[in-house]
N, C-alpha and C positions, 0 to 999 in steps of 0.2 A: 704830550701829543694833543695838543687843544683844537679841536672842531673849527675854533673860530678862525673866520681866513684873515687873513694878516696881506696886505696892501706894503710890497716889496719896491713899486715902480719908483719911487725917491731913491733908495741905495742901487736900483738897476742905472738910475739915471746919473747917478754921482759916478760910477763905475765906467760911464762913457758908453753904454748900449747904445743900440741901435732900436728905442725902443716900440714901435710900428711892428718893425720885423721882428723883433725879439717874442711880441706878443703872439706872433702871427708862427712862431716857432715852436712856443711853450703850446699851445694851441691844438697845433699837428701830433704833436708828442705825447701830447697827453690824449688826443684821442684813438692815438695808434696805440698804447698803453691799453687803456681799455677796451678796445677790440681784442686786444689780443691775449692779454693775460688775466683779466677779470671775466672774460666769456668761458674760462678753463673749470674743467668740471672737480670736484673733490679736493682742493686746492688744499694742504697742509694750512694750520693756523697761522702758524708761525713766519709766513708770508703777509703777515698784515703788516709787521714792521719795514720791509722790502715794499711795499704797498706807498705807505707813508713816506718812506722817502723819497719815492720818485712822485708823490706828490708834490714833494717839499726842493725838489733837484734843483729849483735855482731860488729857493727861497731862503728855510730854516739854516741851510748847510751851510748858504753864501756869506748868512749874517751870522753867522761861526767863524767862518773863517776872515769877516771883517771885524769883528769884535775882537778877534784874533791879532790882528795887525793893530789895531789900533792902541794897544795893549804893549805893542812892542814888539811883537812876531811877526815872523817871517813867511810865509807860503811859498814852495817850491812845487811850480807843476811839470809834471814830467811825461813823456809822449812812449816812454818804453819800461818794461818792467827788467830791463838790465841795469838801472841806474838805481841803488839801491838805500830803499825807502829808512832803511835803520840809520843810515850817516844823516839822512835830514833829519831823522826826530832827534839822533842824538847829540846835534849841534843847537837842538831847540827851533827845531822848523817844523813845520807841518808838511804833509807831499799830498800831492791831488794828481790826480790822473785826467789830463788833458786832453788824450784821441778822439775824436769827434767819427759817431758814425752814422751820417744822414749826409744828401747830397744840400750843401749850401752856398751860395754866392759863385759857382763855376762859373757864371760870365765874369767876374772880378778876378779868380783865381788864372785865367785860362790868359788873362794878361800878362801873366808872368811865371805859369808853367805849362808847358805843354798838354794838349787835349789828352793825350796818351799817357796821362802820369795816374799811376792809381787812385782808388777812392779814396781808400784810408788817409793818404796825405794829401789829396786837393780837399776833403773835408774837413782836415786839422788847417790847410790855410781857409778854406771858406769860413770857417766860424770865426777866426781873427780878421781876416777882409770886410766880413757881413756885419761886427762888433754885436753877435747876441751871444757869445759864451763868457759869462762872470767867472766862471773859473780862470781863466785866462787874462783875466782884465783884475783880477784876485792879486794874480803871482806876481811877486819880487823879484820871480829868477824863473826863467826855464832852462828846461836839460832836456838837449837833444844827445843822439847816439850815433854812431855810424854803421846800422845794421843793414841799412843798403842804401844805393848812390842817389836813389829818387830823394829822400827821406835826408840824407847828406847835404843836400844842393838847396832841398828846400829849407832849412835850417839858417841856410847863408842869409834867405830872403826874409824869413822871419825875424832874423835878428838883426833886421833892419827896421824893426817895427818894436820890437821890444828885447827885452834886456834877455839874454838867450846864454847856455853855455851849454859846447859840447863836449859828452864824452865821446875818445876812439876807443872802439870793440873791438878785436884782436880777430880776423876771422877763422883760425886756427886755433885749438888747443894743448901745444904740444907745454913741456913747461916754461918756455922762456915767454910761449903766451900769455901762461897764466902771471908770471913774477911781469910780463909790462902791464897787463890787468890792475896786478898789484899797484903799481904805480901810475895809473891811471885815478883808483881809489882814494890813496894818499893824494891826489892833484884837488881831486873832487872835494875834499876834506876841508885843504886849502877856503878855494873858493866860498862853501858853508860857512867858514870860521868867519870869514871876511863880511859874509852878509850877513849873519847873525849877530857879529861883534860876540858870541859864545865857544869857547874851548872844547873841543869832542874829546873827554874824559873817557879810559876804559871804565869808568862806574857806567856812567851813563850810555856808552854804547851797549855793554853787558846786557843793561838794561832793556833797553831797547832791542836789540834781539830778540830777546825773551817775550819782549811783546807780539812784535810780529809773528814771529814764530808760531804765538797764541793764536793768532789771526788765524796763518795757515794751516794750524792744528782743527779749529773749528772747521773750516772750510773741506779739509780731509773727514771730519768726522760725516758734513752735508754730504759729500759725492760718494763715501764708502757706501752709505743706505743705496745709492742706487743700484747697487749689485741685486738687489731683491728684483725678485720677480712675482708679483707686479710691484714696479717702481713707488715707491712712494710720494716720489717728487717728478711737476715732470722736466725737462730738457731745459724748457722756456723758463721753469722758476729758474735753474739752478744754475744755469747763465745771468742771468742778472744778479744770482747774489756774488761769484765773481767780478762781473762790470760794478755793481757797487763797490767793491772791497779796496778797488783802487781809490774812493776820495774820500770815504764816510769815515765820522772818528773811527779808530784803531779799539781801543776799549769797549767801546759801544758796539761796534760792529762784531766783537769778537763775542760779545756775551750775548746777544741775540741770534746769533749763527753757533752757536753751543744751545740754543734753547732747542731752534728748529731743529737741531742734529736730535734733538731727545726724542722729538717728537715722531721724526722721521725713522727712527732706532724701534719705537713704540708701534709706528702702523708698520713697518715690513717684519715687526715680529709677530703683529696679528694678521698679516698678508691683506692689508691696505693697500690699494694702489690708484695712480692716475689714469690708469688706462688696465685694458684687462689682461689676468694673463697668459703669455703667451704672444703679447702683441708683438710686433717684429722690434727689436733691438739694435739701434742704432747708435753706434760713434761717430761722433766727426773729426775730423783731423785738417790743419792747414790753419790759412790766415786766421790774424786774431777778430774777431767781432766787438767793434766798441759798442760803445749805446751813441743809437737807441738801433742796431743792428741786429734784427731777431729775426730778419728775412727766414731763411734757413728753418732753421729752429720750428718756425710755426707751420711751413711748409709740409715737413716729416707730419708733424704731432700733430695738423690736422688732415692729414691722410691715416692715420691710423697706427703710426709709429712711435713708440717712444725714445726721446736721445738719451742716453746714460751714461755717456760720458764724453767730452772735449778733450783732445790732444792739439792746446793750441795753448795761447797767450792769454786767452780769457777762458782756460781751464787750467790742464793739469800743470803746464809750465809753471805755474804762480804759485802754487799753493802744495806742489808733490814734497819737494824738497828742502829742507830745511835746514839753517845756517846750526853750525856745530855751537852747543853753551857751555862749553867746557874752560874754554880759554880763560886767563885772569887778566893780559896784558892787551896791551893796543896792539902790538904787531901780531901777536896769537891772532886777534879777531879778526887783521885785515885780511890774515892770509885763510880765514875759513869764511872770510864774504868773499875773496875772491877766489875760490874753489867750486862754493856752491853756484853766484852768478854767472863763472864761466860753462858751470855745469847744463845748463839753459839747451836747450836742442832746437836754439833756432833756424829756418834754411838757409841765413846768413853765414854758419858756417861750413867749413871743407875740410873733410868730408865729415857726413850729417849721420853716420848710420846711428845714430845713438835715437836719433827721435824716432826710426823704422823700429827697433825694437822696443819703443815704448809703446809704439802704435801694438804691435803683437801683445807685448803685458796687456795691454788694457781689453784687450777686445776679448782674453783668455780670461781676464777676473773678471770682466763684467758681462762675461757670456754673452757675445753680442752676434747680431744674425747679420750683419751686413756692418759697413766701412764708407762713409761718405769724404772724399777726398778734397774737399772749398776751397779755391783761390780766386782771389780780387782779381780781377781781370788788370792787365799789365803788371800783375805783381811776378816778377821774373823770375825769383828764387823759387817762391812755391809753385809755381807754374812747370819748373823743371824735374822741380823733386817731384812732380808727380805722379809720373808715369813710373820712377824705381818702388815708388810706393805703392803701388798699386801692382805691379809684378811680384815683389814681395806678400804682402798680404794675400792676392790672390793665390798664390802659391802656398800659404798656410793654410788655405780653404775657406776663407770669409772675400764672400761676394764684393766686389766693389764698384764704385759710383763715381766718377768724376764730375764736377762742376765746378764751373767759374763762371763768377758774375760779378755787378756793380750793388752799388746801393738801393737802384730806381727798384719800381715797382712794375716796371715794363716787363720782363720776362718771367715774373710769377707764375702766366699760364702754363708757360712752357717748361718750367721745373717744378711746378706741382705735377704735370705731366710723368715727368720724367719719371720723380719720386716715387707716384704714385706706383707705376709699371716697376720698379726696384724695391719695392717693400712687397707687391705682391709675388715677385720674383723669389726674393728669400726667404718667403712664407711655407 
């Protein structure tokens, strides 16, 4: 981790950036960064590495994973965490996580999809229309999913622009879902083998498992601390260290999120905290938050809230559940990835009750005083499920919030508002 800044604009430029705007992006990002997460008061140590990297977010990582390629590797970026990450390392790929969360290029985007299409996919096309995302401009291959039609349709359009493969998600669980899952896995296998010129060995997928696995074992050790009262971490760190998890090395990431878990295991055993305690306790539940998406988040926490835990795709979805290591064989292994990927509780599927009782676990282990309910505005799945969510939980006896909104910065007044009157509520 050397002080000395390092001048990236040669391999931004060989990559084909946009680089005017690109500067003009890293800029914004990084000052929204430091507004928001270095003004946090008692911040754990162990955030300095999470510090570093999102200094380093299109620098140190990018010239990784080009050193990477040039080497002979492959980069696969992927836009969902149902496409899973163990079959690209153990074909000899790397995976990155592509979802882009900040408004970009919507007048270029808005030419080829509708005003009314959500954020999270007109910002996954604005960052490839705008050409300031190197992860994207990185990959070999992307993997889209069919976890809904907006995200379906825009896939057609991207892969018109670069080399795209998608996977179909089964919107049911019954088991002939899970055995075409299955062989959707086995397709996906295919495809790696092909871009890699690499054989997927059960040594090597074993292997790889077990790494990830590592991954989400550390990431459980970060968010179990938050069950303390007072938090030891707050909301805002511990969403970005899942938005990192998606593209940072796997190794490296795994052993400095076991550091922070120590640390964090250390202040809620000394009753360390972010905020004091007693301050109101909050979950969030609903759409996934990419980076650099922390609207939310800072909202609660600078009203006086702390977030303690996500029921969403950049929480406990990613990192709860973990693929079985038991297996010796390849076909053992596919069918306990395709068990636990289908096990996923996105609103994509029918019927979803499995994520409503997740929502109740969590709000019961991390003692929580209220229930905030997030959806992207046009996002239609979570938009629906809302309101069963919200009768359920209210009916278990924790308050609840609804909101939907965009990326912008335009309604901030008006859900700090909100917020504010909803944490003093469940106080």
């Amino acid at each position: 981790m050397s002080d000395t800044p390092v001048d990236y604009h040669q391999m931004w430029a060989d990559l084909g950036l946009d680089l005017p705007m690109h500067d003009a992006l890293l800029e914004a990002v990084g000052g929204m960064y430091g507004a928001t997460f270095m003004s946090q008061a008692n911040r754990p140590e162990g955030m300095g590495y999470l510090d570093f990297v999102m200094s380093e977010v299109h620098g140190l990582r990018i010239k990784e994973l080009d050193d990477f390629r040039k080497s002979g590797g492959k980069v696969v970026g992927t836009y969902c965490l149902y496409v899973p990450e163990e079959l690209i390392r153990a074909a000899g790929g790397w995976s990155v996580g592509i979802c882009a969360g900040a408004e970009w290029a919507y007048d270029q985007v808005e030419q080829i999809l509708p005003r009314n299409t959500c954020a999270l996919i007109k910002s996954m096309m604005g960052f490839k229309l705008g050409k300031v995302c190197p992860y994207l401009e990185e990959a070999d291959l992307l993997v889209g999913e069919t976890t809904c039609d907006g995200k379906k349709k825009a896939y057609e359009e991207l892969g018109k622009m670069q080399n795209l493969y998608t996977m179909e998600l089964p919107q049911m669980k019954r088991p002939k879902d899970v055995a075409f899952w299955r062989s959707e896995l086995v397709d996906f296998i295919a495809k790696l083998e092909e871009l890699t010129g690499k054989k997927v060995t059960a040594e090597a997928l074993k292997a790889s498992i077990k790494e990830v696995n590592d991954k989400r074992r550390a990431l459980q050790r970060v968010n179990a601390a938050r069950a303390a009262d007072p938090s030891p971490i707050s909301g805002l760190d511990a969403l970005l260290a899942v938005q990192v998890a998606f593209y940072d090395d796997v190794p490296r990431f795994t052993q400095m999120m076991n550091a922070l878990a120590d640390e964090l295991e250390k202040r809620a055993a000394a009753g360390i905290g972010v905020a004091p305690k007693g301050a109101p306790r909050i979950l969030i539940t609903g759409t996934p938050m990419a980076l650099p998406n922390w609207k939310l988040h800072e909202i609660v926490e600078k009203a006086g809230g702390v977030v303690v835990g996500e029921e969403m795709c950049t929480g406990s979805r990613y990192y709860e559940k973990l693929v079985d290591e038991d297996a010796s064989t390849l076909d053992e292994m596919l069918d306990d990835l395709a068990e636990k990927y289908l096990d996923i509780n996105c609103a994509c599927f029918t019927p979803n009750t499995g994520r409503i009782d997740d929502i109740i676990r969590m709000a019961g282990d991390l003692k929580v005083d209220g229930v905030i309910d997030y959806a992207l505005s046009f996002c239609g799945t979570y938009q629906i499920e809302s309101a069963g969510v919200a009768k359920t939980v209210q009916d278990a006896g924790v308050p609840v919030l609804r909101i939907e909104t965009d990326y912008s910065a335009e309604d901030v007044g008006q859900l700090s508002t909100r917020v504010e009157a909803f944490l003093e509520m469940v106080k």
